[in-house]
NUNU-213743 format. One record per residue (C-alpha): x, y, z; residue in three letters. Coordinates in Angstrom, 3 decimals. Layout:
BEGIN
> X Y Z ALA
...
This chain:
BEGIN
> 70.715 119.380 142.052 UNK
> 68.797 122.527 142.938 UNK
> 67.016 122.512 146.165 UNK
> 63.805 123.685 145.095 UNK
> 63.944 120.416 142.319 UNK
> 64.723 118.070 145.406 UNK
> 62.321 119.249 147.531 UNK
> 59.696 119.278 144.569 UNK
> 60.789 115.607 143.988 UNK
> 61.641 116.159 140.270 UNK
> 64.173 114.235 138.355 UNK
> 67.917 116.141 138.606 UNK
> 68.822 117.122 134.605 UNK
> 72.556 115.608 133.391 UNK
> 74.814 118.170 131.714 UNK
> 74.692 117.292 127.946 UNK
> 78.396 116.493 126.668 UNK
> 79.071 119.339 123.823 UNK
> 78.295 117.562 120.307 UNK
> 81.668 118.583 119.260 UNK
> 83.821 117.154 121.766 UNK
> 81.638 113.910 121.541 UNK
> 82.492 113.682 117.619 UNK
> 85.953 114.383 118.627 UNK
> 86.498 111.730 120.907 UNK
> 85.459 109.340 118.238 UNK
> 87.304 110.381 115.881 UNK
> 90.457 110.897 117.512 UNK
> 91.568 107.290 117.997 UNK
> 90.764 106.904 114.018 UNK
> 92.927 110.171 112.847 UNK
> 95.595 109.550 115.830 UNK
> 96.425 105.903 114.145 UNK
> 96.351 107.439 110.698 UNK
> 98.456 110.309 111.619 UNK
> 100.859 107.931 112.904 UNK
> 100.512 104.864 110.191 UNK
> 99.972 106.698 106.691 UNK
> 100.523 110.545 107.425 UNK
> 103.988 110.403 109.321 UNK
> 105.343 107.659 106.768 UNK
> 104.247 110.040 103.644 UNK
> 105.518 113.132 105.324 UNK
> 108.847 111.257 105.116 UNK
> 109.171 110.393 102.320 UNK
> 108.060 113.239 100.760 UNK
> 110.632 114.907 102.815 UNK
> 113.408 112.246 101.004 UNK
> 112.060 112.510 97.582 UNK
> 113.983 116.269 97.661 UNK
> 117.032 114.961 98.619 UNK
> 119.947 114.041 96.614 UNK
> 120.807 110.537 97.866 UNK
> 119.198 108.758 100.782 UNK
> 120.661 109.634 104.067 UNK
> 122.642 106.637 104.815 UNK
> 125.564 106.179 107.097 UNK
> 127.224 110.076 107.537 UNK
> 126.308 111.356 103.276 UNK
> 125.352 114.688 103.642 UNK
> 121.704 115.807 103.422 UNK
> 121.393 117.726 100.177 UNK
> 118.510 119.220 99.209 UNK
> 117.743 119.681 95.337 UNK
> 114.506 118.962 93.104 UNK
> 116.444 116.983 90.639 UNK
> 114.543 113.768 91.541 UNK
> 111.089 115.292 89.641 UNK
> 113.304 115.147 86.443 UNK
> 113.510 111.582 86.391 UNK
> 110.831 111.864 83.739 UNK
> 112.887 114.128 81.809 UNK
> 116.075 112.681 82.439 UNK
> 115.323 108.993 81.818 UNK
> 112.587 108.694 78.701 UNK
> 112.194 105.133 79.565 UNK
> 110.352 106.019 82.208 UNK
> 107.715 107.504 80.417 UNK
> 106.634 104.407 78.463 UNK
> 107.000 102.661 81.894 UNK
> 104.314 104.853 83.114 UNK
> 101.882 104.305 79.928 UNK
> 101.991 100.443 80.509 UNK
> 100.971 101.132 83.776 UNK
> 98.388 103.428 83.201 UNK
> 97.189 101.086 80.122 UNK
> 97.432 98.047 82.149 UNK
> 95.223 99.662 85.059 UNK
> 92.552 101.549 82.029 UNK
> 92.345 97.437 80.807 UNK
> 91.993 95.968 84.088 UNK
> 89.365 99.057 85.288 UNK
> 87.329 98.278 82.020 UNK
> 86.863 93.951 82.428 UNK
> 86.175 94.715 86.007 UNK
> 83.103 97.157 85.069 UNK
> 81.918 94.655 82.328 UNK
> 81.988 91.852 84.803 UNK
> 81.592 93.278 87.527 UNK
> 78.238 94.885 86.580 UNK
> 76.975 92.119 84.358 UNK
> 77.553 90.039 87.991 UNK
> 75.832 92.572 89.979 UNK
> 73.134 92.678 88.095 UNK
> 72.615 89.002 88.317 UNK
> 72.924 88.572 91.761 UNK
> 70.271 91.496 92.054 UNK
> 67.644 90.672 89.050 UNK
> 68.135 86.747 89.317 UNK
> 68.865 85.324 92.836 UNK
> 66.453 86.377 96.161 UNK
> 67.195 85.123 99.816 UNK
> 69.378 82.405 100.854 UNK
> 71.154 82.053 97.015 UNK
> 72.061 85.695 96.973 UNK
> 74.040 85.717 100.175 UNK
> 75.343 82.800 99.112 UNK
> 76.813 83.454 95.695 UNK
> 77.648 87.177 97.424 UNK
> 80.174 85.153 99.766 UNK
> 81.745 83.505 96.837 UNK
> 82.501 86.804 95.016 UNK
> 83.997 87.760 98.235 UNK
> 86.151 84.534 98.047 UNK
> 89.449 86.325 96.647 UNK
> 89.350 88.655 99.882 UNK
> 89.914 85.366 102.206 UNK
> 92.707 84.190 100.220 UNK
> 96.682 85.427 100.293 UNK
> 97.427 87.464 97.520 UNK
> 100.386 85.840 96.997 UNK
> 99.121 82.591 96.595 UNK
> 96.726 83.467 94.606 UNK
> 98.894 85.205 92.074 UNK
> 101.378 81.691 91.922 UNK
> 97.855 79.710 91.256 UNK
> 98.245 81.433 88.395 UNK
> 101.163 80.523 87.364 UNK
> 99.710 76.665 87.216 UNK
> 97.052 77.350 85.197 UNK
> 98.569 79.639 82.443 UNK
> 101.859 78.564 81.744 UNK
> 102.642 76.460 78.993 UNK
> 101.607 72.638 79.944 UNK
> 99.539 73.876 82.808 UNK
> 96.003 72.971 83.675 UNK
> 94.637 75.264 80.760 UNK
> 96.775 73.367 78.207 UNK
> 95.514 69.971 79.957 UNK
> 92.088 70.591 79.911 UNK
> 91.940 71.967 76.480 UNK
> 93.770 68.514 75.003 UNK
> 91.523 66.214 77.182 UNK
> 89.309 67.383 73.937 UNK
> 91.899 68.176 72.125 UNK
> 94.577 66.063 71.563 UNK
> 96.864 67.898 69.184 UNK
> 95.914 71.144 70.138 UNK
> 98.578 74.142 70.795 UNK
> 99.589 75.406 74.121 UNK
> 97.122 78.196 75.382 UNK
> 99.697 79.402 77.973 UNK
> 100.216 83.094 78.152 UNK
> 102.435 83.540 81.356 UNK
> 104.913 86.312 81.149 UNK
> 102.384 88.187 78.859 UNK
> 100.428 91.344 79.615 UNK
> 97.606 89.525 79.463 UNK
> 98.422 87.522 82.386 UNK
> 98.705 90.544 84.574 UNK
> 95.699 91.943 83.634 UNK
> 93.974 88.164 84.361 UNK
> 95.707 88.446 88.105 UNK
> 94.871 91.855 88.435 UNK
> 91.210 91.487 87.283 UNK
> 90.758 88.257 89.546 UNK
> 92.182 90.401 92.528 UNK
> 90.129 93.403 92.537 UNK
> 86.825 92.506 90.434 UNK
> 85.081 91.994 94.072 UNK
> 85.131 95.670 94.366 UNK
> 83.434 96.202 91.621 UNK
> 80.571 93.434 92.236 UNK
> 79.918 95.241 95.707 UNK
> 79.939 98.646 94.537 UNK
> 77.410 98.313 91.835 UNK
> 75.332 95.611 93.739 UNK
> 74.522 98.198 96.523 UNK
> 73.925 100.975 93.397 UNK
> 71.231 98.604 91.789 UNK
> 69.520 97.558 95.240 UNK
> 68.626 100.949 95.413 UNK
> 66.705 101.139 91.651 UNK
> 62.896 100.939 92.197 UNK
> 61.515 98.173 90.669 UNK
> 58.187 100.361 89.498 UNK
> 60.859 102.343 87.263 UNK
> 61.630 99.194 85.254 UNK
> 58.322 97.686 85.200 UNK
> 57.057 101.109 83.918 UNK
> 59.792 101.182 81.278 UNK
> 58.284 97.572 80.003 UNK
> 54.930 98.368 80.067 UNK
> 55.480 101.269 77.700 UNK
> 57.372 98.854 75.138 UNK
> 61.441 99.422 76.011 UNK
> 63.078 96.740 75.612 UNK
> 65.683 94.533 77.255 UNK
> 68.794 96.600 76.016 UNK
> 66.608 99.917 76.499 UNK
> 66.105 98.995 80.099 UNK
> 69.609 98.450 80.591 UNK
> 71.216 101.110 78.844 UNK
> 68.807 103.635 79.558 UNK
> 67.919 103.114 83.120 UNK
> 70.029 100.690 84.783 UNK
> 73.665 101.703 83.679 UNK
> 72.789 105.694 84.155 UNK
> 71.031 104.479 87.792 UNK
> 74.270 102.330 88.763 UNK
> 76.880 105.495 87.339 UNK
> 77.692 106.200 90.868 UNK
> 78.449 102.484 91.932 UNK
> 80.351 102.219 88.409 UNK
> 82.563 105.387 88.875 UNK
> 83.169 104.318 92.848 UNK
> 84.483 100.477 91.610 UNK
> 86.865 102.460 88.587 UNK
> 88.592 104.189 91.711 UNK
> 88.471 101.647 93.968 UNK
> 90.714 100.001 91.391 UNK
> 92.685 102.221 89.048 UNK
> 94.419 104.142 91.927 UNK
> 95.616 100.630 93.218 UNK
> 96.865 98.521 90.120 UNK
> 99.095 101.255 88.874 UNK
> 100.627 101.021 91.619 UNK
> 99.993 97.190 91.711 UNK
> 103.862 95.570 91.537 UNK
> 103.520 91.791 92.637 UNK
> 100.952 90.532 89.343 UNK
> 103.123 92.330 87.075 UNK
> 106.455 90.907 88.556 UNK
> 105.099 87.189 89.439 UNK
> 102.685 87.182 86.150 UNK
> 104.699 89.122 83.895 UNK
> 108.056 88.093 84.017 UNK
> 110.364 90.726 81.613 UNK
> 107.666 92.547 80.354 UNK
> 106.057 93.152 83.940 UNK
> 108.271 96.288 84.175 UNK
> 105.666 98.900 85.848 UNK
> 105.826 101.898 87.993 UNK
> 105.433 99.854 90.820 UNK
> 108.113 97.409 90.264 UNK
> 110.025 100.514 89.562 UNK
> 109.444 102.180 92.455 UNK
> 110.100 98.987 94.459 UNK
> 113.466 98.472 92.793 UNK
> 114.756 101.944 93.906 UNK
> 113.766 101.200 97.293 UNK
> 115.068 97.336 97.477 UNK
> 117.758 97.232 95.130 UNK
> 119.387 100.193 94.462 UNK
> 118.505 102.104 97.925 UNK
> 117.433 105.623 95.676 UNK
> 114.951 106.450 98.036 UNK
> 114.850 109.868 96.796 UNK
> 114.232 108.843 93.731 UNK
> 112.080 106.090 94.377 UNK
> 109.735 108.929 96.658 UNK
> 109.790 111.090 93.653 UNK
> 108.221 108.676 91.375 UNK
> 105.524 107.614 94.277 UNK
> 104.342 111.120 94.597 UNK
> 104.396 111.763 90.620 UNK
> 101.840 108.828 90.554 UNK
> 100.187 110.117 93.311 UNK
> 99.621 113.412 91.328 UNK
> 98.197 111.721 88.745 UNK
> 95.989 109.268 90.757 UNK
> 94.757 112.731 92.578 UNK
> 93.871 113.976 89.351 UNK
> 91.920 111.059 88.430 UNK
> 89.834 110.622 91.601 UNK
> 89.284 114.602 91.391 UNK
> 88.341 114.147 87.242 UNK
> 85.440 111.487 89.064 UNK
> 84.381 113.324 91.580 UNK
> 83.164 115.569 89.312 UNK
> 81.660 112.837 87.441 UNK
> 79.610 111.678 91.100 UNK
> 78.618 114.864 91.960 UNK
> 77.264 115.607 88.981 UNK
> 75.459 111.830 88.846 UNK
> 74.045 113.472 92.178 UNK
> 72.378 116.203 90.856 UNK
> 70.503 114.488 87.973 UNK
């Protein structure tokens, strides 16, 4: 403290801490764990998806690019991909449906104590294992299970409903799994919608399907287009629905990719079909950026 300011009896000033080293200390801890948990891990094995066997025992390290052929060199793999990619488009599209028609519910219909309330229960699939919520499946879809059952308490004679081991049933796990994502995304975009903009839209005529299509779809494009990425980039990836739910025909690039890790120890190979997907899924989320920014802007 400066004499003069002690003698005068004014308060000493503090030094300010620099507000760059203040967002640097709370960031580091943040980046520091995901340098070490996700950035480290992916550095490696991109670093094995160039070599030409996984470096077991005393093999050799060989370097060699061969691995990125596996597209080329195996066909199969191609309509491997597709089903992924078509199983992940399906399960993306029922989660928007649903997911918005929900949202919109919760905000349009339900106020105070019955909002939070049904919001917890969409949140339900979170507090479960996702394991055992992919075998509860199993019950209820197979043939005899408590579909069939319920169906022939009305029903006596009536066929078996069960679709297990069907892409249908992945989709179904898949969709029950990540439709919360979608619920919260576009339940925060339609909080934010001022009421005045619908209630002007209805007192010029518009009706219900005007409203929605019109004002509330284009007003909740950013919470839609969040919720798509949110759960494309996992599900085709996604490898437990598909190999619980699916049975034979649950062959996707994630049970792939966990086969040539597990089974057959290609870890080369098995890194070079992760990062492939991860080219794509990079291309998607930049296709949608776009899509936000632009949603931005308007």
């Amino acid at each position: 403290m400066p004499p003069e300011a002690s003698a005068a009896g004014l308060p000493a000033t503090r030094r300010r801490m620099p507000s760059w080293l203040a967002t640097a200390a709370l960031l580091l801890p943040s980046y520091a764990w995901l340098t070490l948990a996700v950035l480290l891990p992916l550095a490696a094995m991109f670093a094995f998806s160039f070599l030409h066997a996984t470096p077991l025992g005393n093999k050799p390290v060989v370097w060699t690019l061969e691995q990125y052929r596996a597209f080329y060199d195996q066909p199969y793999l191609l309509g491997v991909a597709w089903a992924s990619l078509s199983i992940g488009l399906w399960t993306t599209g029922i989660c928007a449906v649903v997911g918005f028609a929900a949202a919109l519910a919760l905000v349009r219909a339900t106020a105070g104590r019955a909002r939070e309330t049904l919001l917890i229960l969409v949140l339900l699939p979170f507090w479960t294992n996702g394991l055992v919520r992919v075998f509860s499946w199993t019950m209820v879809i197979r043939e005899g299970g408590f579909l069939d059952v319920f169906v022939r308490w009305f029903w006596p004679s009536a066929p078996s409903l069960g679709f297990l081991y069907t892409t249908p049933a992945i989709v179904l796990g898949l969709v029950h799994g990540y439709l919360p994502y979608m619920v919260l995304t576009c339940y925060i975009a339609l909080l934010s919608v001022d009421e005045a903009v619908i209630e002007a839209a209805q007192s010029l005529g518009a009706r219900w399907w005007t409203v929605l299509f019109k004002i509330l779809v284009p007003l909740a494009a950013p919470g839609l287009v969040t919720g798509a990425i949110l759960i494309f980039v996992p599900v085709i990836g996604a490898f437990m629905e598909p190999r619980i739910l699916g049975g034979r025909v649950g062959v996707t690039m994630g049970t792939v990719i966990e086969d040539q890790f597990t089974q057959a120890f290609n870890w080369p190979l098995g890194s070079a079909l992760a990062f492939t997907m991860l080219a794509v899924v990079l291309a998607v989320f930049a296709t949608f950026s776009g899509v936000l920014r632009r949603s931005a802007t308007t």
